[in-house]
N, C-alpha and C positions, 0 to 999 in steps of 0.2 A: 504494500500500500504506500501510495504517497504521505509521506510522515505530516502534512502539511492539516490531513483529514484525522489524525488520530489524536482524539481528546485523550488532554493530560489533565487529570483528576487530582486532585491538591485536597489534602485534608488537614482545614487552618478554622476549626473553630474551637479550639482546644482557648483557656484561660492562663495559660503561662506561671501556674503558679509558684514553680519555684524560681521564680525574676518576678517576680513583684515588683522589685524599687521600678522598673521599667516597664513593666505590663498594667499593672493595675488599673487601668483607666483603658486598656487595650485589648483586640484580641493578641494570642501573640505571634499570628502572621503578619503582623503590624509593628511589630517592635524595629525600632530601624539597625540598620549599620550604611553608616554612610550618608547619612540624610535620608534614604530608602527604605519602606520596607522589607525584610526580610524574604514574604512572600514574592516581591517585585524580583529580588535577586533569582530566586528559584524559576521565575517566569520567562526572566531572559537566559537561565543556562538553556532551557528546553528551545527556544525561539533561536538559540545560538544555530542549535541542531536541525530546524527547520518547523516545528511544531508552532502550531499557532490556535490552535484550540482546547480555550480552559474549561474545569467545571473546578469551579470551587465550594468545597462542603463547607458553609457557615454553617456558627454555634451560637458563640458569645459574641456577643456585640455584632455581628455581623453588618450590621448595620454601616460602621466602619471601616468597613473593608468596600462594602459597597459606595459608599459615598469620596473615598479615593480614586477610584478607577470613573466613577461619573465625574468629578473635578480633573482628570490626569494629568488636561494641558495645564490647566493651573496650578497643578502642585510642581510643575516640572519647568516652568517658562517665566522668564519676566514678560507682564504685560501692564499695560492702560487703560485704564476705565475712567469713560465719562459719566459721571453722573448725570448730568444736565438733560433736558428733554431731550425726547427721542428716541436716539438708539443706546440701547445699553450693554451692546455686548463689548468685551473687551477684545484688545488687538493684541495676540503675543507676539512674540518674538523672541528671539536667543535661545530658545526649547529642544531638550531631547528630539531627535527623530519622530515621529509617530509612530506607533508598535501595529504590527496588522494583524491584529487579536482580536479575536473573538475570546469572549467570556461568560459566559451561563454561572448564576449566581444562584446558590440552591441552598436553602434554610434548611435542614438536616436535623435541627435540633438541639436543645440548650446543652442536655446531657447524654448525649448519643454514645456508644464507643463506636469505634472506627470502622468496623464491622458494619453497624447498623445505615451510619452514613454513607457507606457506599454503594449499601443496597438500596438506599432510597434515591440515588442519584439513576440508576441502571434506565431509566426513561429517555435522559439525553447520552448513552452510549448506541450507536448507529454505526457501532464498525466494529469488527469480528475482533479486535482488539484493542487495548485502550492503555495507558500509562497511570499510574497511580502513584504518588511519594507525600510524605508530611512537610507541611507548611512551618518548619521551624528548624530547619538546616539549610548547610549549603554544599557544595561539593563540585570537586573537577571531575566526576562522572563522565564518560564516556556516552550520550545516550543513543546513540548510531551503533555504536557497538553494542549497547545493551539489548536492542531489537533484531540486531544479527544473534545474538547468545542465544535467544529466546525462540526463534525461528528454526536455529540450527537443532534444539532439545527438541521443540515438537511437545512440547507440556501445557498444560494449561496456563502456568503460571511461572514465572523468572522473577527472584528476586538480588538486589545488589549486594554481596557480602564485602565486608569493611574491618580493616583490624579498627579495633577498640583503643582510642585514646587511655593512658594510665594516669590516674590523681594520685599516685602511690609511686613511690621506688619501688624497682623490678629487682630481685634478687635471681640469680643462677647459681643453683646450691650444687652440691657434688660430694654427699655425704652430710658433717659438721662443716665444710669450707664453703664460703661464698667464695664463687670463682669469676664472678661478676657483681657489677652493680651499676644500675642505670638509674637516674632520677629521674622520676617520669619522661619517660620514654616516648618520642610521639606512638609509636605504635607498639602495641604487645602481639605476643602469638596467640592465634584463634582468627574465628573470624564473626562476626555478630551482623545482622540486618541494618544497612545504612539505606533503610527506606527505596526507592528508586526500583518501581516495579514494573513487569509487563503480565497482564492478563487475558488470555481471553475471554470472550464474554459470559460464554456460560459460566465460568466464577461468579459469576452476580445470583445466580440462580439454582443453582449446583452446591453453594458453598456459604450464603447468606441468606441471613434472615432478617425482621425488624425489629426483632429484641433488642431493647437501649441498652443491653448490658454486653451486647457482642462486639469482643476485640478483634480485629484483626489481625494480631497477631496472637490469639489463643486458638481457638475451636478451628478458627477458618486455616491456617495456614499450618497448624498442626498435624490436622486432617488431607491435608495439599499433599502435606511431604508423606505421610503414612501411604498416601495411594503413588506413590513415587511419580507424583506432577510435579514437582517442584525444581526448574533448574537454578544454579546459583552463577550469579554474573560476580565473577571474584575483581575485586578493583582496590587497588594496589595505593593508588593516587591520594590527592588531598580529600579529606571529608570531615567535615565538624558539624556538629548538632551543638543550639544554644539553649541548653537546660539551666545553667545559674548566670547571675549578675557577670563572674567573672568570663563565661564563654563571649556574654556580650562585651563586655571588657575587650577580650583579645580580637573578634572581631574587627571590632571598629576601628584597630588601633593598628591592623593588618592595612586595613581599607586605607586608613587615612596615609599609611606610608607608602602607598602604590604596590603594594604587594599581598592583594589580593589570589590565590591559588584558586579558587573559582571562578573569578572572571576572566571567561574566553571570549565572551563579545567585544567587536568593536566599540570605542566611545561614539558616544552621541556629541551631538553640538556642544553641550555641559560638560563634557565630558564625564558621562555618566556610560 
């Protein structure tokens, strides 16, 4: 398929609770890095790749996610407004690009789990396959490669495995001898789910229900791998998820010195 028709499903109505100092008043696909939000970020890796259809599962506050994307040139442009009779629209200028997205906004739910919300989205998927990740990471992902992985298995479902960042020193024991020692290591051995899926569609139906209490990563993906659909897209590269103040921290602080490892897009006019 042309990657250009294949909605990429975002699951961003989650309440951010452990970043509070920066969520609270937010959902936390809205928390920024970079002046952006975060969801924004994850929008353009996939659009990097050629994708240009969202559905995004709102929760909390949804409301705010939707009222960003309805304002975009103005959150993104210098412009001028007259008030005076007449005409009142404003005139930008100096603006990002214009994005050629499409976006379907889907209220899913205050307290849905991830599960639930995906299955109540399955009305606007209309292609035999569809992309799925959480609204609160970021990643150098590969997603052209991840649609060849997933093609190549023949499974229902692909998801991305990712070594695990450590908030711990890494000991390499060899009896009573430490024969190593790493302080928090960017990456440990193993490999753990860094979101960034592919599915087919009967997933939606085969695999979900509307019980507010179903994760998607419990029942549904449990069950995937038991009937051995499950392939795994192993990626080696940059991936961080922003679960505390301090990931937000190292974020922005990436961003702001131009060494961002997930941005593969071109800048915009902003250089955004």
């Amino acid at each position: 398929m042309d990657q250009s028709d294949i909605p990429v499903v975002i699951l961003c109505g989650g309440q951010g609770t452990r970043i509070r100092e920066v969520s609270e008043r937010l959902p936390k696909g809205m928390v920024e890095i970079g002046g952006r939000p975060i969801l924004w970020h994850i929008m353009k890796l996939y659009s990097h790749y050629g994708f240009r259809r969202f559905v995004l599962c709102l929760g909390y506050k949804g409301w705010v996610i939707k009222q960003f994307f309805l304002d975009y040139r103005a959150h993104t442009s210098d412009f001028t407004l007259s008030l005076s009779k007449g005409d009142h629209q404003p005139q930008f200028r100096n603006g990002v690009a214009d994005e050629n997205w499409e976006i379907t906004f889907a209220e899913t739910g205050l307290a849905a789990g991830t599960g639930a919300r995906l299955r109540r989205i399955r009305q606007y998927i209309d292609t035999p396959q569809f992309m799925v990740t959480y609204g609160d990471g970021v990643s150098a992902v590969d997603i052209e490669s991840l649609v060849k992985v997933h093609e190549a298995g023949g499974r229902v479902g692909t998801v991305t495995g990712v070594h695990p960042t450590s908030k711990f020193g890494e000991m390499q024991v060899d009896g009573d001898l430490v024969a190593e020692f790493n302080e928090k290591p960017t990456h440990v051995n193993g490999w753990v789910s860094g979101g960034y899926f592919v599915f087919e569609r009967s997933f939606l139906d085969d695999y979900l229900d509307d019980d507010d209490d179903l994760f998607l990563e419990a029942a549904p993906l449990q069950k995937l791998a038991r009937d051995g659909q499950l392939t795994v897209n192993m990626h080696e590269g940059f991936w961080a998820a922003m679960d505390t103040y301090k990931d937000y921290e190292w974020l922005n602080r990436h961003w702001a010195t131009g060494e961002a490892p997930w941005k593969l897009w071109t800048d915009g006019a902003r250089g955004w």
